[in-house]
C-alpha positions as CSV (number, residue, x, y, z in Angstrom):
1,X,22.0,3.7,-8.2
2,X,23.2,7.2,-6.9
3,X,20.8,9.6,-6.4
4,X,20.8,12.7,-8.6
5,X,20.6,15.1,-5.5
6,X,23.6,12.4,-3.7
7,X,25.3,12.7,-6.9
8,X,25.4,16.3,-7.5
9,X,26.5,17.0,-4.0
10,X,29.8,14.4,-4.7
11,X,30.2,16.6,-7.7
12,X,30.3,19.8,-5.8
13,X,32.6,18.7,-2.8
14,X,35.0,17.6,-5.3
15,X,34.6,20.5,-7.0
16,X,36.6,22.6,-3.9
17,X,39.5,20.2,-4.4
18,X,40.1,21.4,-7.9
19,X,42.4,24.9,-8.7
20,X,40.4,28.0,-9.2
21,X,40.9,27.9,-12.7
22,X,39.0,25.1,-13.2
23,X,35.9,25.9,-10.4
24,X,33.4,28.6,-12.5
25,X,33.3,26.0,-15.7
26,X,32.8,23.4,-13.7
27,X,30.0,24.7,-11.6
28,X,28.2,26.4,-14.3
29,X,28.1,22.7,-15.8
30,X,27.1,21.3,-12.5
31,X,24.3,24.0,-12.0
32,X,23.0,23.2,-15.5
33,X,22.9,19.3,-15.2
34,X,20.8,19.7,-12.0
35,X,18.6,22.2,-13.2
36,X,18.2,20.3,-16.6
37,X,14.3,18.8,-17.3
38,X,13.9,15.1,-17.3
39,X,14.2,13.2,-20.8
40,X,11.1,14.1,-22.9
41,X,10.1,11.7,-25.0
42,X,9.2,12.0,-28.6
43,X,5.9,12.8,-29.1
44,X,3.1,13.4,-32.0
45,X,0.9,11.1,-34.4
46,X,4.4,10.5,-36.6
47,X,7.0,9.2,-33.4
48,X,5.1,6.0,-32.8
49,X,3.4,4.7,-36.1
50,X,2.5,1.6,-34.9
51,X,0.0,-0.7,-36.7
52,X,-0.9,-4.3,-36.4
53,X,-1.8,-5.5,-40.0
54,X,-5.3,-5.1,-40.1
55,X,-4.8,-4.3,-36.2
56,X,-5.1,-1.3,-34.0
57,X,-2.9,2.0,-34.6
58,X,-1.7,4.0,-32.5
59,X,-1.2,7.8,-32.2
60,X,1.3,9.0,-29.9
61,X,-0.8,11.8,-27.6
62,X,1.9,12.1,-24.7
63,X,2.4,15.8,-25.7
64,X,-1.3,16.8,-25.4
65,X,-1.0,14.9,-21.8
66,X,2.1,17.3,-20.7
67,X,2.2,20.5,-18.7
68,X,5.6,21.4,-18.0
69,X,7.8,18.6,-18.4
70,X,5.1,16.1,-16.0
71,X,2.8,13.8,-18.0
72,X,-0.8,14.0,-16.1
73,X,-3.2,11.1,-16.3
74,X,-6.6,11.0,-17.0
75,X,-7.4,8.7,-14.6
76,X,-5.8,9.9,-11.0
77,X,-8.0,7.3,-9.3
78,X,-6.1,4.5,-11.1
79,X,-3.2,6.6,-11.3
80,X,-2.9,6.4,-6.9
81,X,-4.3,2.7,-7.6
82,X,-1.3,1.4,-8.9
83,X,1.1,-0.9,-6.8
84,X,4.0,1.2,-7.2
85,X,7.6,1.8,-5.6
86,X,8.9,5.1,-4.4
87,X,8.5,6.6,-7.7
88,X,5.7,6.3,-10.0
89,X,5.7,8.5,-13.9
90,X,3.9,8.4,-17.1
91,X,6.1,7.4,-19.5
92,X,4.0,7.5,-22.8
93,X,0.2,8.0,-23.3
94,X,-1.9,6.5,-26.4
95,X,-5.2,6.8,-28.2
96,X,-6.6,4.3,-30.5
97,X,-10.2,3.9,-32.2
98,X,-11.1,0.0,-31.5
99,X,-12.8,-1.6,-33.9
100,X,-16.3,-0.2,-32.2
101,X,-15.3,2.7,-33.0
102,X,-14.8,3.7,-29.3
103,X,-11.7,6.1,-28.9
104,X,-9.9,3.9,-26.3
105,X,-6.5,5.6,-24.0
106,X,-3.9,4.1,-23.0
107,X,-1.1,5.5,-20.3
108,X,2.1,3.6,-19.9
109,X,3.2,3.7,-16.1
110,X,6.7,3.2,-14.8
111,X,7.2,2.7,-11.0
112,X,10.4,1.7,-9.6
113,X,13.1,2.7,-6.5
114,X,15.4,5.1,-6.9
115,X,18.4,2.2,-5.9
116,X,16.7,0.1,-8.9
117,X,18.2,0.1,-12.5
118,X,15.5,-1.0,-13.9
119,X,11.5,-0.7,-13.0
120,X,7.6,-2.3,-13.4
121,X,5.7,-0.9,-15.9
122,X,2.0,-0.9,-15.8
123,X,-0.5,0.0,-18.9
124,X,-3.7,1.9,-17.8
125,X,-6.6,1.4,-20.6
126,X,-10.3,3.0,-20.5
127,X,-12.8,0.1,-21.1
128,X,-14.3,2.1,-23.9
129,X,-18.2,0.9,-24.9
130,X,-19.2,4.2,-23.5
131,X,-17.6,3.4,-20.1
132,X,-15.7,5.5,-17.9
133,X,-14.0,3.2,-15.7
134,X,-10.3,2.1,-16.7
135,X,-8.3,-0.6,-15.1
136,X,-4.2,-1.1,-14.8
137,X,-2.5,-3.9,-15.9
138,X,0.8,-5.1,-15.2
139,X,3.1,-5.9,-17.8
140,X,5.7,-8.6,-16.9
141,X,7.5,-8.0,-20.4
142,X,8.4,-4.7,-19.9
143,X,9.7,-5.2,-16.4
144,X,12.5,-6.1,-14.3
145,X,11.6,-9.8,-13.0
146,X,14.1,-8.3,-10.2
147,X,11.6,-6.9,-7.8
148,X,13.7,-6.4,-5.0
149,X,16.5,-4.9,-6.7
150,X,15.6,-4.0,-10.2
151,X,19.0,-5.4,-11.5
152,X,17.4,-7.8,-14.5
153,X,16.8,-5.8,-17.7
154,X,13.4,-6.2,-19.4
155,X,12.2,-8.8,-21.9
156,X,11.0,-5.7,-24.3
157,X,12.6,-1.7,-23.3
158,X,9.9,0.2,-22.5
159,X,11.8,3.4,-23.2
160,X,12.2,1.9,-27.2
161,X,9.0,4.1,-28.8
162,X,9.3,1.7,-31.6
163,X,9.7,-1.6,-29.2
164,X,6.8,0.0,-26.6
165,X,4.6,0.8,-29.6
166,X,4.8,-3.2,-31.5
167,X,4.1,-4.9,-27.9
168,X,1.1,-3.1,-27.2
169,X,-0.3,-3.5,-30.9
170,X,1.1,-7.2,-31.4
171,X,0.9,-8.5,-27.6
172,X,-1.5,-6.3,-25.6
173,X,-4.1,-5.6,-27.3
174,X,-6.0,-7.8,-29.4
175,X,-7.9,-6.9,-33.0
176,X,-10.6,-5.7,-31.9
177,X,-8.8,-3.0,-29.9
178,X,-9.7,-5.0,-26.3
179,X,-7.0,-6.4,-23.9
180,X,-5.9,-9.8,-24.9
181,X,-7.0,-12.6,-22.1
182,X,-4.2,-13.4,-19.9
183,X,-3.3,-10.0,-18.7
184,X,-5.2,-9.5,-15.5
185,X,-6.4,-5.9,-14.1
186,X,-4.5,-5.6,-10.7
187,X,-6.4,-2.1,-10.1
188,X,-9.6,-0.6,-11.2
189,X,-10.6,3.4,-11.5
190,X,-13.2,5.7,-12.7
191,X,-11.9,8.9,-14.5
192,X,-12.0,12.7,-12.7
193,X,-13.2,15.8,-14.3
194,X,-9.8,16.8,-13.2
195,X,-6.9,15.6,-14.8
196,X,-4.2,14.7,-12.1
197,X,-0.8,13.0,-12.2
């Protein structure tokens, strides 16, 4: 994969071969494409209305999570914990009420290289119960089996709200609202006052 900044400087040398004519349109796309925000995702109780039957829903709090167009986590200990690439984001973050009645949060992680076309994803989870501490799990599904390369899609897109949202209720987490046995913690946190990304 071509990086944006390799890319956009392609773009531009090419840019000096075309006639004059041609140049200001081209630039003035060029300078909007780099200076254009990453993808935002939908966000808000309605984008991801997941609910197992008599399950676990979901509301979609990624928005309350955002300044700018960066997604900070609520746990920066777990957040610098995580095994990750040369790029590490918050792609989506949760809340849920398990069946304690324990307001649970969940952040979705994506780590990957910038020559990979497709990354790891990681869910971060608070343990609820009236504890702070939050642990990372890695989620095989939702990544590339490719390590090295990232060239092997996903079993389940991660950047599918809808997809995302039925693996987590249906696969991840179990009735109750705890994390179904089989998915180990690979990194363990307690919160900040701080919110940090």
């Amino acid at each position: 994969m071509v990086k944006s900044s390799n890319l956009a400087f392609i773009v531009l040398l090419s840019l000096f071969s075309a006639p004059a004519s041609a140049r200001e349109g081209a630039m003035d796309a060029l300078i909007g494409a780099c200076a254009a925000p990453a993808p935002v995702f939908e966000a808000g109780p309605s984008a991801v209305p997941a609910r197992a039957e008599g399950g676990i829903s979901l509301q979609d709090i990624t928005s309350q999570s955002t300044s700018g167009y960066e997604v900070f986590s609520a746990y920066p200990g777990l957040y610098r914990a995580i095994p990750s690439m040369e790029n590490l984001r918050i792609l989506k973050v949760f809340r849920y009420t398990d069946a304690r009645g324990e307001e649970r949060r969940l952040e979705v992680y994506y780590t990957g290289g910038d020559w990979m076309r497709y990354g790891l994803v990681y869910f971060g989870i608070n343990s609820g119960g009236g504890s702070d501490k939050a642990d990372a799990y890695f989620i095989a599904d939702l990544s590339t089996a490719d390590r090295e390369g990232g060239a092997v899609p996903p079993a389940v897109n991660p950047f599918k709200d809808r997809e995302l949202a039925d693996f987590i209720t249906a696969r991840f987490l179990d009735r109750e609202g705890g994390v179904v046995p089989g998915f180990a913690s690979v990194a363990s946190s307690m919160p900040s006052a701080k919110s940090s990304r």
